[in-house]
N, C-alpha and C positions, 0 to 999 in steps of 0.2 A: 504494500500500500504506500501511496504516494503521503510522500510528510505536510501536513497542514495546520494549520493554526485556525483559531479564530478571529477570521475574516472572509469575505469573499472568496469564491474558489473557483466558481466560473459567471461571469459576468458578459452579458453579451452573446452568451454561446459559448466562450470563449473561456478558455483556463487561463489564469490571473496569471502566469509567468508567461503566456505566449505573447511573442512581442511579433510576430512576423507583420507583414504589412495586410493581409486580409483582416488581421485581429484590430488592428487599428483604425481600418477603413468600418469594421463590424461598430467599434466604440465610437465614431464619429458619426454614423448614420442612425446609432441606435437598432442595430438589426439585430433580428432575430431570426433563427434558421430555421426553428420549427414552424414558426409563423408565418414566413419567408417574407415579410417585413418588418416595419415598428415594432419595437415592444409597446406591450399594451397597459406596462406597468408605470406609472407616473409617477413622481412625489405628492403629495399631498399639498404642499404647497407652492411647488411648482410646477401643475400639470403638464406645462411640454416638458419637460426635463424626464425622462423614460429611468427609472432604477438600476435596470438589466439583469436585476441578481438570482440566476438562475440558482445557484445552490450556496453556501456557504456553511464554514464551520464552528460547529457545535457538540456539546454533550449530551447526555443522555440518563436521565433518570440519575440526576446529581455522579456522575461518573466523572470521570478524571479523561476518557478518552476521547480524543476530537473527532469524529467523523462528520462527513461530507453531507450535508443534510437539503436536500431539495426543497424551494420556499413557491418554485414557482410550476402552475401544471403544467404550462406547457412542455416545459421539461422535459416529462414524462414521453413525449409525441414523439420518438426514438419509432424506426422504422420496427427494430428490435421486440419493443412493446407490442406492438400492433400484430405482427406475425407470430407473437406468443400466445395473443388473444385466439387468433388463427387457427393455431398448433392444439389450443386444448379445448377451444368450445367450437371451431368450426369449421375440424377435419373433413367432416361428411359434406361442407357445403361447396357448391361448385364456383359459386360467383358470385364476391363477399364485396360490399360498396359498402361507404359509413358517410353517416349524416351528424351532424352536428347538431347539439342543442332542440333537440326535439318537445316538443310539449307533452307532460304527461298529467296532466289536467292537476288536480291537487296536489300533486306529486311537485309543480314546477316544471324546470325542462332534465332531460337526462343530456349529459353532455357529448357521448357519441351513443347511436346506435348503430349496429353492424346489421345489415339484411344479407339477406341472400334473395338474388333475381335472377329468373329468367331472361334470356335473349331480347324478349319485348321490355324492360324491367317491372316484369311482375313481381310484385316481392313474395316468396316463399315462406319468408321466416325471419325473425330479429330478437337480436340478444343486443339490453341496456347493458351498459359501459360508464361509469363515474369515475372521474379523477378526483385525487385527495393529497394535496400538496401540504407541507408544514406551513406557519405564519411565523411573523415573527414579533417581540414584543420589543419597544426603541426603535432604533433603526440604525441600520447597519452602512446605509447611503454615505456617509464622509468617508468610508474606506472606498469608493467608489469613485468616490471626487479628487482618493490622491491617486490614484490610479488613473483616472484620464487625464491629470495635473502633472504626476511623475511619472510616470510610467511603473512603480512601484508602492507597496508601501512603507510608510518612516518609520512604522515600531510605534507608535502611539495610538493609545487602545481606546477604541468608543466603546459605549454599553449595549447592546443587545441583547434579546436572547430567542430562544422558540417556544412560543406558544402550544405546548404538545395536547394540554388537556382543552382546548377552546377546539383548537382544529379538528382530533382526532375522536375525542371522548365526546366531545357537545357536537360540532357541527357535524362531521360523519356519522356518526351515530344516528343523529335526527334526518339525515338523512336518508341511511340502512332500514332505519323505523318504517318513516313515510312511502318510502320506493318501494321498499321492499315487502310490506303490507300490500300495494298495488301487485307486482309482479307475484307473487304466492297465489292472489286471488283471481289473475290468468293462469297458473301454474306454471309459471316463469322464473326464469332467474335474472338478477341483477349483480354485476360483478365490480367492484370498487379496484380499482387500480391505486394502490400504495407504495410507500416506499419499507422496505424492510424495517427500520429503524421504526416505523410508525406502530407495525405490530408491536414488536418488544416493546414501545412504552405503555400500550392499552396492557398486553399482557403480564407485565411487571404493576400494573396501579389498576388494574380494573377488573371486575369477576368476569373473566374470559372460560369460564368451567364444559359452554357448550359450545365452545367454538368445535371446530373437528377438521381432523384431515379431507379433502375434499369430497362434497358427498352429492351428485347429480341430482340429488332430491330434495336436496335445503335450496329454500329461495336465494340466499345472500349469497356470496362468495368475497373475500378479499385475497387477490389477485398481489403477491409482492414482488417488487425489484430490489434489487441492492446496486449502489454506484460506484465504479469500483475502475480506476486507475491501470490502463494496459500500456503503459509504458510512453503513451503518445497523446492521448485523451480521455477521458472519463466517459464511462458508457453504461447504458442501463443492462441488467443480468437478470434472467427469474431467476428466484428466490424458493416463492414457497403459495402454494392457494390453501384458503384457510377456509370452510363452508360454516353455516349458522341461521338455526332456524329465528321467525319473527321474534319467539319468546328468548334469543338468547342475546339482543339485539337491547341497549338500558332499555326500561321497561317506564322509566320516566318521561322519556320522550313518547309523547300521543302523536297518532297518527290521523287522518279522517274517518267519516263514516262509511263502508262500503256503499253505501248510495248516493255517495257523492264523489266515486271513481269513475274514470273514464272505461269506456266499456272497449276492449282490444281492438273494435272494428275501429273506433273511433282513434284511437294511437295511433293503429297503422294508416288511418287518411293524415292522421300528422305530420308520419314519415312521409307519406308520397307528397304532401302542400310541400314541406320542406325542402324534400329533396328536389322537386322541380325547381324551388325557388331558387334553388344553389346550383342548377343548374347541373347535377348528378344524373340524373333519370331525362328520360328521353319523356316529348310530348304524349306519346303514347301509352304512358305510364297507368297502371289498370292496377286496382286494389283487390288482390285473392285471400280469403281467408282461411288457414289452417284450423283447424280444433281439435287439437289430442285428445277426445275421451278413449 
């Protein structure tokens, strides 16, 4: 593993000792590669001023060891990922498109769904997909500012840190709750994309008693990476899928009423408005419905 501290560790896309001239041109434009423009991340009080801070370093459940800790999703959007989701939920399928931010009525939006279409893009089938990035509390931004100022940083330390119980225990959670209430009552599944580090700190601070090794008949799944340093850049790696039914999901977090879930036929007109709208799916686009009794 590569040696880091706490600071920034890839910024930009870019890992904080690449000085080449793409990394510079990447810090000047504010690019982002999974996005394949702007970041979408601002200051708070300088909205054009973009953050960039794809990951930085932190600890863990008051530990002493710094690991690499992802703050932002996009992140996540590693070609890598995507062909992992592939690889274990949709071996069988022939012809896999993903839609972004889809509506799933009380639910909110899920942030990818994967289909599978036919030729004409009939959709066949879809599996929801959620990303769940760390936050952070301070802010970590003036190591950012000496870094497009010097090209380095001076060894002068701001305060930060990561938010692990807001992001991962309260807002994933309430959203495993709500999504995943909906997909159980299609008898579906919903799969959260994490970073390994995110597990270990629910399962070190939190009753994780009914998580389980992966199980194709629990609603939930969380799907982990680990970030891990190949001599040249940092890259996303599975990890580990972890399954879990609604009840094993805090139990604090309330979800809606089933009469007031959107009904499958109606999600999947979601996926096709959407996907047209994004310009995925052909005009010819025709809604077919599957129902596995």
């Amino acid at each position: 593993m590569k040696n880091i501290g706490k600071y920034p560790i890839e910024v930009f896309c870019c890992d904080f000792e690449d000085h080449t001239e793409s990394t510079l041109l990447a810090y000047k434009q504010q690019y982002c590669k999974y996005l394949k423009g702007t970041c979408t991340k601002p200051r708070k009080s300088e909205p054009h001023i973009k953050v960039g801070i794809c990951s930085l370093g932190s600890t863990i459940n008051k530990g002493k060891i710094i690991h690499p800790v992802i703050i932002c999703p996009q992140r996540f959007k590693e070609e890598s990922m995507f062909e992992t989701i592939r690889q274990k939920y949709l071996s069988h399928w022939k012809n896999v498109k993903w839609i972004q931010e889809v509506n799933i009525g009380v639910g909110g939006n899920v942030d990818y769904v994967a289909v599978e279409v036919d030729k004409f893009d009939i959709v066949q089938d879809f599996l929801c997909v959620e990303i769940q990035a760390a936050g952070t509390t301070g802010t970590p931004y003036p190591y950012v500012k000496e870094l497009l100022e010097y090209g380095h940083y001076t060894g002068r330390n701001y305060t930060y840190g990561i938010n692990w119980a807001n992001e991962f225990a309260k807002t994933m959670m309430q959203q495993a709750y709500k999504k995943g209430k909906i997909v159980e009552y299609w008898n579906r599944k919903i799969v959260f994309v994490v970073q390994n580090l995110a597990m270990e700190y629910l399962q070190a601070t939190s009753d994780c008693s009914k998580l389980e090794n992966y199980n194709p008949e629990y609603p939930v799944d969380f799907c982990s990476f680990g970030l891990h340093w190949n001599g040249s850049k940092w890259t996303l790696s599975f990890d580990n899928i972890k399954s879990t039914t609604i009840d094993g999901i805090n139990r604090i977090i309330g979800g809606a009423n089933i009469n007031e879930y959107p009904t499958e036929e109606e999600f999947m007109k979601n996926i096709i408005k959407k996907g047209l709208s994004d310009g995925i799916f052909s005009l010819n686009a025709k809604l077919k419905i599957f129902l596995n009794k």
